[in-house]
C-alpha positions in Angstrom: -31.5 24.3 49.1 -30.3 22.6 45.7 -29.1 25.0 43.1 -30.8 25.1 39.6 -28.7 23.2 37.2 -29.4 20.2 34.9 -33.0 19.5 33.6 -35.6 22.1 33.6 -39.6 21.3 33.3 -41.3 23.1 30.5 -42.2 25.8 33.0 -38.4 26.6 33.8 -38.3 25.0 37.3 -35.2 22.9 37.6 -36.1 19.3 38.3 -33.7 18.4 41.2 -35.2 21.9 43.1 -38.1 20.9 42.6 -37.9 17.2 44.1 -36.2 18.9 47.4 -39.5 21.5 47.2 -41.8 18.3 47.3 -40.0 17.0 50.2 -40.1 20.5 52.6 -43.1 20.3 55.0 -44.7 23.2 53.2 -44.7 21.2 49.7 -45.9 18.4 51.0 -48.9 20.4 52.4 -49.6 21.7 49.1 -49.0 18.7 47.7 -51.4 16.4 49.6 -54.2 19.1 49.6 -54.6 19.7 46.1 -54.6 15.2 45.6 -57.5 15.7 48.3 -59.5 18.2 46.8 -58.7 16.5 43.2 -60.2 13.2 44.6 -63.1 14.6 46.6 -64.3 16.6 43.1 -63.8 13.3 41.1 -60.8 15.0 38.7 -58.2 13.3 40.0 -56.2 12.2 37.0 -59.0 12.7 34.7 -56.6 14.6 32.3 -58.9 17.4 32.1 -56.1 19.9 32.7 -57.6 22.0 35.5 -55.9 23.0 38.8 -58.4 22.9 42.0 -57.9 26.8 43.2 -58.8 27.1 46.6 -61.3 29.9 47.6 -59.7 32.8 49.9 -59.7 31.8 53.4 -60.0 27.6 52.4 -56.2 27.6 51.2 -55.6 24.4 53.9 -58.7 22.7 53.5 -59.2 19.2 51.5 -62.6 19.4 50.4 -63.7 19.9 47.4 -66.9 22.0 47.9 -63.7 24.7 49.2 -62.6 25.0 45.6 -63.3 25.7 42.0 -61.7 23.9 38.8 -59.3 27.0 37.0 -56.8 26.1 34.3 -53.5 25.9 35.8 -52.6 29.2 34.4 -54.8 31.3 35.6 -54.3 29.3 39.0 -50.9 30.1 39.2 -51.2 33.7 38.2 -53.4 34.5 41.2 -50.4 33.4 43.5 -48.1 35.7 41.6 -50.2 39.1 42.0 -50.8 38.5 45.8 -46.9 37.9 46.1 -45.9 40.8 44.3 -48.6 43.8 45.5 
């Protein structure tokens, strides 16, 4: 894996580990299921500033009806307390 040195994001990721993230299998998959579910609920790249937060059990599925709008915060809090309990 790349080490973390040279830009950061505002959210502290390092840019270069990210890009290598976005290319494993697993952030692809990510990746292109949250563009799906985006489109299918019409938000994609409406600037609205919501994440699409899949429901328990729907984490792999593309459709929209599988998923509620959630501001990216709150979104990515979720996948902290099930990591660390």
């Amino acid at each position: 894996m790349v080490k973390g040195s040279g830009p950061k994001y505002a959210n502290g990721n390092y840019k270069n580990q990210q890009k290598a993230y976005n290319k494993t299998k697993k952030g692809l998959a990510l990746r292109v299921n949250a563009n799906a579910c985006n489109r299918d609920k019409g938000t994609y790249g409406n600037k609205d500033g919501l994440d699409c937060a899949h429901k328990p059990g729907k984490e792999k599925s593309k459709k929209g009806k599988d998923a509620t709008l959630q501001k990216p915060s709150t979104n990515r809090r979720s996948r902290l307390k099930i990591r660390n309990t």
